[in-house]
DORO-79853 format. One line per 4 residues: number of its first residue (from 1); for each residue x, y, z of C-alpha. Coordinates in pm, 1 decimal, padded with zeros to 6 digits. Example, Ala and Ser with C-alpha at 12.3 -4.5 7.8 and 13.67 -1.06 7.14 Angstrom:
2
1> 01230.0/-00450.0/00780.0 ~ 01367.0/-00106.0/00714.0
REM end
This chain:
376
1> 00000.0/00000.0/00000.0 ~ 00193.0/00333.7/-00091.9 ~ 00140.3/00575.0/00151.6 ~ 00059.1/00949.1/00068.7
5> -00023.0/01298.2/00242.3 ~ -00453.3/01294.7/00270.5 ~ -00426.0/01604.8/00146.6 ~ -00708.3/01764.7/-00199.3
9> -00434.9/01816.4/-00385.2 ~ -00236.2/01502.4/-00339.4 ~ -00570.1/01322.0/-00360.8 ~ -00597.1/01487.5/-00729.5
13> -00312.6/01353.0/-00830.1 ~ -00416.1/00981.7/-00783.9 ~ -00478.7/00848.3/-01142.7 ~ -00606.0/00463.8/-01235.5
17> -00356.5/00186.7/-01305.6 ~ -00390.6/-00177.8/-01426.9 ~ -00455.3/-00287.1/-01096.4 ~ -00677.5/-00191.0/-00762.2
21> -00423.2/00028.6/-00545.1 ~ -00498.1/00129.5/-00211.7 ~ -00350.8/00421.6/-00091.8 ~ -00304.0/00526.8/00299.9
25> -00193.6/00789.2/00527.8 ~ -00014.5/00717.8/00864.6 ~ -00176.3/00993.9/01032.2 ~ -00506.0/00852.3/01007.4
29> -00543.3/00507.6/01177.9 ~ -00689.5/00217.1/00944.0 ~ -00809.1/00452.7/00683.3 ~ -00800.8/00369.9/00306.0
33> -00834.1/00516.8/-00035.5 ~ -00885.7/00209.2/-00259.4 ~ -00859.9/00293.3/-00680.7 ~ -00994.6/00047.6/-00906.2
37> -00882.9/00015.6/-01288.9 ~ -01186.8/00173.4/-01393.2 ~ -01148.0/00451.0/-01186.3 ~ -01389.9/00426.2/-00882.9
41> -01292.3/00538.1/-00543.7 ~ -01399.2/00436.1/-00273.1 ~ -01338.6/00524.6/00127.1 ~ -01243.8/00184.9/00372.5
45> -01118.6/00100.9/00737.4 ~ -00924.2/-00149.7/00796.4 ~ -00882.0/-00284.6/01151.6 ~ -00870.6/-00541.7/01400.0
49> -01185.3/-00638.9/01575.4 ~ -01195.9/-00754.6/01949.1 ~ -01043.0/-01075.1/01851.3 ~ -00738.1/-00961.8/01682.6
53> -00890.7/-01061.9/01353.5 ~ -00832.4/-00828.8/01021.7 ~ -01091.3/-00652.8/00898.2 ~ -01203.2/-00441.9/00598.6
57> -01511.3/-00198.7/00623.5 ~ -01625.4/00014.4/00308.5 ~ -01697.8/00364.3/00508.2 ~ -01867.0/00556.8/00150.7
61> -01780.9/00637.3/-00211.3 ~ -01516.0/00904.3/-00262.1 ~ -01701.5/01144.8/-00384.6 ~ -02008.4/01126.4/-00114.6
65> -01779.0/01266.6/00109.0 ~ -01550.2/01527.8/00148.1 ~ -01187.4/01427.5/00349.3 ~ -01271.0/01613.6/00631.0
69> -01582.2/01401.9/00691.4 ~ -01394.5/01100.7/00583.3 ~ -01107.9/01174.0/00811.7 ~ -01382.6/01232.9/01098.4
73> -01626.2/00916.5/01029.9 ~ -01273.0/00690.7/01026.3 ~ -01179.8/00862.2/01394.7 ~ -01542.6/00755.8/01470.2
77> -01561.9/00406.5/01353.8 ~ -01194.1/00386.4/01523.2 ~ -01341.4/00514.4/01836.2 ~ -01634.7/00242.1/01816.2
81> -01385.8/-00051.2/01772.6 ~ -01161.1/00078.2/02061.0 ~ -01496.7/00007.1/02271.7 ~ -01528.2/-00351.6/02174.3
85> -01798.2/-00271.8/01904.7 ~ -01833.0/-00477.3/01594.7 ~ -01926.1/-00208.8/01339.6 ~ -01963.5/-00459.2/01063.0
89> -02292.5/-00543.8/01214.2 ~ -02351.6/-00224.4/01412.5 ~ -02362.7/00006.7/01152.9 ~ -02519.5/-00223.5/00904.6
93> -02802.3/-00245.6/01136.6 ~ -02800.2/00126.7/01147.8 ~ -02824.6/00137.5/00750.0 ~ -03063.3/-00051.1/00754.0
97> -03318.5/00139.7/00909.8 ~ -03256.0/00400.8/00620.7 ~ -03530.3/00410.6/00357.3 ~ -03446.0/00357.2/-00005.1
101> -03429.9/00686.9/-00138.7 ~ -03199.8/00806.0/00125.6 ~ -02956.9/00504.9/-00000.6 ~ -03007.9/00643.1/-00356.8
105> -02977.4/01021.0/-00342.3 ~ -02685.6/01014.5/-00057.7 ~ -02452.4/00703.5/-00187.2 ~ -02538.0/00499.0/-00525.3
109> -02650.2/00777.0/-00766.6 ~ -02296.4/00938.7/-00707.1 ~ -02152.4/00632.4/-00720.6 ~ -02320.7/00498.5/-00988.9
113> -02249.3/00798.5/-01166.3 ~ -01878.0/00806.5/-01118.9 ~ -01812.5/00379.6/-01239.7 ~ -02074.5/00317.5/-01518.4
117> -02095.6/00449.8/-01868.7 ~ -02514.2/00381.2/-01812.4 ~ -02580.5/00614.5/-01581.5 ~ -02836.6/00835.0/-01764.2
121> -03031.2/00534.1/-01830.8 ~ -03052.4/00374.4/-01498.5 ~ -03076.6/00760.9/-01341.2 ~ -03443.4/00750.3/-01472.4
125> -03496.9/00389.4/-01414.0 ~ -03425.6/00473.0/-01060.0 ~ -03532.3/00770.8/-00997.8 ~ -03876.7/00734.7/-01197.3
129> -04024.2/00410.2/-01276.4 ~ -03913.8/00289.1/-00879.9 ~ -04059.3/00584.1/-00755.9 ~ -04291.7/00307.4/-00519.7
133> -04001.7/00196.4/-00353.3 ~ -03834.0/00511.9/-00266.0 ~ -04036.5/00566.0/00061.1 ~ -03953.4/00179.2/00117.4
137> -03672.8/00090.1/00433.5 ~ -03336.0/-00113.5/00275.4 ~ -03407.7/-00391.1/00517.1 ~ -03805.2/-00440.2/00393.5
141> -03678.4/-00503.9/00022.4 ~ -03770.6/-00852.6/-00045.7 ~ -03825.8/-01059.0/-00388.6 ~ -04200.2/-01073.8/-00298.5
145> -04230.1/-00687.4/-00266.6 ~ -04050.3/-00637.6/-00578.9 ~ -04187.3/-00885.5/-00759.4 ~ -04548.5/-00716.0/-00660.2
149> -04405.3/-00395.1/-00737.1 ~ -04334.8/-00444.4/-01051.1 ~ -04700.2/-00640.0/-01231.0 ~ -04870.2/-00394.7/-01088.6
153> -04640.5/-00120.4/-01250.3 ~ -04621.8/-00357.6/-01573.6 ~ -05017.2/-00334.6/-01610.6 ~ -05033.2/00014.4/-01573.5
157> -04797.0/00127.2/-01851.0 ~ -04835.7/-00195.0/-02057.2 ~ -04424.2/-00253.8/-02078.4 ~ -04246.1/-00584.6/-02214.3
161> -04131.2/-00840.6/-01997.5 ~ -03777.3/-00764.5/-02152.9 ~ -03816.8/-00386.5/-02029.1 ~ -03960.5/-00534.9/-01678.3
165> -03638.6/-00728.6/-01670.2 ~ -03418.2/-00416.0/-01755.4 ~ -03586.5/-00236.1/-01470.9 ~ -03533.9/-00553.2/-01251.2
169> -03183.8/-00575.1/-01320.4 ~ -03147.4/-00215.2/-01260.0 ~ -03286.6/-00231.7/-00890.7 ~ -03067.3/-00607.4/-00813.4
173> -02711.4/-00408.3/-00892.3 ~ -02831.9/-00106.5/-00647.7 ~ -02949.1/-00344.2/-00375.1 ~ -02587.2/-00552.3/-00445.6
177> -02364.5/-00233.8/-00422.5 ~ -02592.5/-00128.1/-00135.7 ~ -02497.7/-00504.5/00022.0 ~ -02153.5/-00445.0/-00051.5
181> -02131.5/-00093.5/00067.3 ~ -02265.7/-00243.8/00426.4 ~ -02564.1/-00052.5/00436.4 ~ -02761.5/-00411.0/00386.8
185> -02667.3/-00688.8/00618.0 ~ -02791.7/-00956.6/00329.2 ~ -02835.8/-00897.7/-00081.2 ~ -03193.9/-00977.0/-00036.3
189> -03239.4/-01006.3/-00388.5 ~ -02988.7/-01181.4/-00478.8 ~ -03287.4/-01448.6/-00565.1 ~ -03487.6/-01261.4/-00795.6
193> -03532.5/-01381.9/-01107.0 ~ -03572.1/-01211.1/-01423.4 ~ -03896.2/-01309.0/-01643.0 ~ -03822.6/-01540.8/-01921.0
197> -03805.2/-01366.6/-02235.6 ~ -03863.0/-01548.6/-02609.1 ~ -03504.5/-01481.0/-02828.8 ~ -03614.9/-01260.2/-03083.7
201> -03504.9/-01270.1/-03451.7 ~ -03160.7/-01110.1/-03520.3 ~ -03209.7/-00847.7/-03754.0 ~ -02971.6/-00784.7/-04061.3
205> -02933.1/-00688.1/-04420.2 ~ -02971.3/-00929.1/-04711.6 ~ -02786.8/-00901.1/-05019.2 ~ -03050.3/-00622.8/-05221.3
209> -03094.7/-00441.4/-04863.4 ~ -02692.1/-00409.7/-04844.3 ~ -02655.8/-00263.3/-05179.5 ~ -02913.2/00033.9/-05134.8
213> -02797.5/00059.0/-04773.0 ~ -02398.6/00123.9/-04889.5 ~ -02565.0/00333.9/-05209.9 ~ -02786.3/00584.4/-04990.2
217> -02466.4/00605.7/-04743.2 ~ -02229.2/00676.6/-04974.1 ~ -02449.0/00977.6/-05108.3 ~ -02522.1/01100.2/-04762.5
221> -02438.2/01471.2/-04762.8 ~ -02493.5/01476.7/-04373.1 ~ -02120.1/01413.9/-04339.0 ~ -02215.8/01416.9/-03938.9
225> -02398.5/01105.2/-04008.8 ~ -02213.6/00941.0/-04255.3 ~ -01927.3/00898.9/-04059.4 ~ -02095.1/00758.6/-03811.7
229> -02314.6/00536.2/-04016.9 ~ -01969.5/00428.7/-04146.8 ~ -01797.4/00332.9/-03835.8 ~ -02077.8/00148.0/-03704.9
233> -02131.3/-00109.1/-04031.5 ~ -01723.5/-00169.1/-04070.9 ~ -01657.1/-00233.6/-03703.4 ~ -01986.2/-00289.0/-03552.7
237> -01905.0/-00047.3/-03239.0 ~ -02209.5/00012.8/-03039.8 ~ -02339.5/00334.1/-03044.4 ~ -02240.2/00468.1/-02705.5
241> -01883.3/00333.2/-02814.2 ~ -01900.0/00571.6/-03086.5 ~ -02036.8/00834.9/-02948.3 ~ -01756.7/00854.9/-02679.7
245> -01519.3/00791.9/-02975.9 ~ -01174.1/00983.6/-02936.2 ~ -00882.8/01073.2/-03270.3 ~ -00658.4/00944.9/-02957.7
249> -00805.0/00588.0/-02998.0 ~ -00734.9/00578.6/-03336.7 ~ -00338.1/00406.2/-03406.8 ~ -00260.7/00476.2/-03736.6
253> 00070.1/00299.3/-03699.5 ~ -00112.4/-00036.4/-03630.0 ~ -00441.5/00018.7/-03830.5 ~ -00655.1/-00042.3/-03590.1
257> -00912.2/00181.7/-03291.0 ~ -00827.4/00126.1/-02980.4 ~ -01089.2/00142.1/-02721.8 ~ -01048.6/00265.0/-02374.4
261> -01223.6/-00025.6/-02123.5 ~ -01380.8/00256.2/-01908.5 ~ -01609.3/00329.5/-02243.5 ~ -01663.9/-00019.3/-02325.8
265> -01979.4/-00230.8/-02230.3 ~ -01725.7/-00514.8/-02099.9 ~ -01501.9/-00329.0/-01939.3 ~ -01200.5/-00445.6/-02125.7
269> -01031.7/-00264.5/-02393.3 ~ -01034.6/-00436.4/-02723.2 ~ -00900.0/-00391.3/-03094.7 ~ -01041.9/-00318.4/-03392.5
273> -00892.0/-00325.8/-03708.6 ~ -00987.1/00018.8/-03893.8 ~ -01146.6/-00142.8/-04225.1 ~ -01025.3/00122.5/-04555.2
277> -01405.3/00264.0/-04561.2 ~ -01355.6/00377.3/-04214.0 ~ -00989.0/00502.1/-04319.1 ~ -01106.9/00692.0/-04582.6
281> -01393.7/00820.5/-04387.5 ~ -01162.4/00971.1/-04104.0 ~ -00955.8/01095.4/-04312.5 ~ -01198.6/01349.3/-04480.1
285> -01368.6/01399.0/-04147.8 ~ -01065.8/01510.9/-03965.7 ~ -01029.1/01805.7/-04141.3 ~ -01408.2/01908.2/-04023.0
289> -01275.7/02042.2/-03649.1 ~ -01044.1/02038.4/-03379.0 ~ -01222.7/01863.3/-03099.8 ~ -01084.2/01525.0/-02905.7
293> -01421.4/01376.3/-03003.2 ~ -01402.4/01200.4/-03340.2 ~ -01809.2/01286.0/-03340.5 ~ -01968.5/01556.5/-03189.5
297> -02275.3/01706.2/-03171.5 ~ -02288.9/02042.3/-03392.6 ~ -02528.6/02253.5/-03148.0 ~ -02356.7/02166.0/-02796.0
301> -02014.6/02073.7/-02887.8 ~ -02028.4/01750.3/-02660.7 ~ -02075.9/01424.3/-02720.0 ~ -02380.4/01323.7/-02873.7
305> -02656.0/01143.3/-02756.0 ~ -02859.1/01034.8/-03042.7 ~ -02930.3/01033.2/-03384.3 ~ -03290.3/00906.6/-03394.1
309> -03435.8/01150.7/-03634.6 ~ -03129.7/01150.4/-03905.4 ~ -03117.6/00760.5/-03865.6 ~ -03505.3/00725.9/-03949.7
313> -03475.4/00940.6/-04237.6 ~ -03166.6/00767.0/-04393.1 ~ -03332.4/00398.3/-04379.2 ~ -03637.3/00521.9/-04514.5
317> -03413.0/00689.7/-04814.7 ~ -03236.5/00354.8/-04849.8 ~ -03613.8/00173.0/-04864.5 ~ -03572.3/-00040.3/-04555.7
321> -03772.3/-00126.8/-04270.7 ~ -03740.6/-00234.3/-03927.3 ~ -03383.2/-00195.5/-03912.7 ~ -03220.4/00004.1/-03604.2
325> -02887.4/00126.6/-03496.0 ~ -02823.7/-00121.3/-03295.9 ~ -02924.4/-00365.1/-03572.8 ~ -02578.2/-00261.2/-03752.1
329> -02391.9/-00445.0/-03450.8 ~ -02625.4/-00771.6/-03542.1 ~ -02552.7/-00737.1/-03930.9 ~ -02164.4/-00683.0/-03846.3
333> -02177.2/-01038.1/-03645.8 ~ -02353.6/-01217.0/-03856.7 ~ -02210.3/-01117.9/-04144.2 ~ -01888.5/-01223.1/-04007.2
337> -01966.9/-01552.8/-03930.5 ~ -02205.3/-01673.8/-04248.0 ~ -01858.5/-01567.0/-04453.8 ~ -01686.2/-01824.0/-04248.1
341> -01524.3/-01624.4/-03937.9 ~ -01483.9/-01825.1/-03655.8 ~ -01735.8/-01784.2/-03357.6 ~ -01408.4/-01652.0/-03068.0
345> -01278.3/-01398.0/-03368.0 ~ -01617.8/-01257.9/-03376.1 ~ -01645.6/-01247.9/-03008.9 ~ -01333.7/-01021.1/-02992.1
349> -01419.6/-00817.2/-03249.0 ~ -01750.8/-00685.2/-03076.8 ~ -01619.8/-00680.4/-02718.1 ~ -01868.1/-01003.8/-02604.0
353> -01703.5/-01030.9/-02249.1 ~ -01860.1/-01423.6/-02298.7 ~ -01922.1/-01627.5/-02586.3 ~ -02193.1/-01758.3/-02546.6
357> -02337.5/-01424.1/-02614.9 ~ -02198.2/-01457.0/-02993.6 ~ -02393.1/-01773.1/-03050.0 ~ -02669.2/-01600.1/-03119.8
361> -02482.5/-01506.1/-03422.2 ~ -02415.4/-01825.3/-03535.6 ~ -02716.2/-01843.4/-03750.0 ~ -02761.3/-01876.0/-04091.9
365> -02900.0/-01691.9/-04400.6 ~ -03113.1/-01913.8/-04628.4 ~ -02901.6/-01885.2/-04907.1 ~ -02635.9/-02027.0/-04719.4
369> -02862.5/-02295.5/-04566.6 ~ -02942.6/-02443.7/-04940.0 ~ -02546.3/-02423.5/-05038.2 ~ -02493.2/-02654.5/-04727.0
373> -02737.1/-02874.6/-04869.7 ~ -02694.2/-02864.2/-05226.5 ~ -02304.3/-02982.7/-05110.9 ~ -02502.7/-03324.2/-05047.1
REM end
């Protein structure tokens, strides 16, 4: 553990490495600033409880407190253990007397905030559609309630059992952190199951949809667009990958974009080899402005968020239907493996942290379902 001055500035200085690094300061007794690869930051104690036995308690996120307060809850907790106290379970049962909101507001929106690249998403999800758990207590949070919860809220607004799930899924990884965090004494959901949810068909572009797809983009004049209607057939980046997109990323020397793990679903970095469409592409769109960002958004400056509208407009110029954004990561995949990649190179090449996930790829078009036959 290096040991540093718990001083703002010093603090500031702390950047992310390969590894989880926990820094201390001698002054303060037991107290720890652990980093994580990703960036997080999070306050801990550690200490020896009544029996001489090590121990590791997670006091808040970094930024929910400011050092002084850190500095003066680790003096507390140290104060507690002098007296015999276990605060494992004393302040656990403390937390859990807090109601839900107070969790989310004071801890895991920060938090949340701070370590995922989803946190606009899950913002709402949390802070809107589980609106009838906010006035709920940690400790009364039970697969039951939820489960109650949420039919009820599914018949009001008529939602999918896949968006039920998303909002599920949403509330398990708050109660999990809020488990890990000690302000639960149990993950009391750790149980809940999601609602099973029928595969649906992967969506991509046959042969005459391909052609008027690469005609209409290559006489886009929305050179906004095009590039990033470009970027996303050749490499089959999802969209937020895009969007957060940086001319650092690119290696020219190697050929290939190189994306950072903290803007990656997976949270691993991964390779893609830049494909001579995308070259070309870049190249002309370089010249367009001097921001990081290799796409921006022309009225804020920032990064964008969507491109809904200008999306619609170009699949309904290029006469096809039902066909999203997304679906450009599907046709990428697919198109991959019915030309004979194997299943693992796809897997890289779109970031699939697992597999398994790929598989779903690993259909086939009918065209190439009658050349495996006619081989007979």
């Amino acid at each position: 553990m290096p040991n540093i001055k718990f001083t703002k500035s010093e603090l500031n200085k702390i950047k992310p490495s390969n590894n989880i690094v926990d820094y201390t300061d001698p002054e303060y007794k037991g107290l720890v600033l652990r980093v994580t690869p990703s960036g997080g930051k999070t306050w801990r104690l550690n200490y020896r409880n009544k029996y001489k036995v090590q121990k590791r308690y997670t006091i808040a996120n970094y930024n929910s407190l400011t050092l002084t307060q850190a500095k003066l809850e680790s003096q507390r907790l140290n104060g507690l253990i002098s007296q015999g106290i276990d605060i494992q379970t004393d302040e656990s049962q403390k937390n859990n007397d807090i109601f839900f909101k107070e969790y989310l507001y004071d801890f895991y929106l920060d938090w949340y905030k701070d370590n995922r690249k989803s946190y606009k998403t899950n913002n709402d999800i949390l802070t809107k559609q589980l609106q009838s758990i906010h006035d709920i207590k940690l400790k009364d949070i039970t697969p039951s309630l939820v489960s109650g919860i949420l039919y009820k809220y599914q018949k009001e607004v008529n939602i999918s059992d896949s968006r039920v799930n998303r909002i599920m899924a949403c509330l398990k990884g708050a109660i999990s952190k809020a488990y890990e965090f000690g302000y639960m004494d149990n993950n009391s959901l750790s149980k809940l199951k999601l609602k099973p949810v029928s595969s649906s068909k992967i969506r991509y572009l046959d042969k005459q949809e391909t052609q008027r797809f690469l005609d209409t983009l290559s006489k886009q004049k929305n050179i906004l667009l095009k590039g990033i209607v470009t970027i996303g057939y050749y490499t089959g980046m999802r969209r937020g990958e895009i969007f957060s997109l940086r001319w650092s990323d690119i290696d020219y020397t190697t050929n290939q974009i190189i994306l950072d793990s903290k803007n990656t679903k997976s949270g691993k970095s991964r390779a893609i080899p830049i494909h001579s469409e995308v070259k070309e592409m870049l190249s002309q769109f370089k010249t367009t402005g001097k921001s990081e960002l290799v796409f921006k958004s022309p009225v804020t400056g920032a990064a964008l968020d969507n491109i809904k509208k200008s999306w619609t407009r170009f699949i309904a110029d290029a006469g096809i239907e039902n066909f999203r954004f997304h679906d450009l990561r599907h046709n990428f995949c697919s198109m991959l493996v019915m030309k004979g990649v194997p299943i693992y190179t796809v897997a890289q090449l779109a970031g699939h942290a697992d597999v398994k996930t790929t598989q779903i790829y690993a259909h086939l078009s009918p065209d190439v379902k009658k050349s495996a036959v006619d081989l007979l």
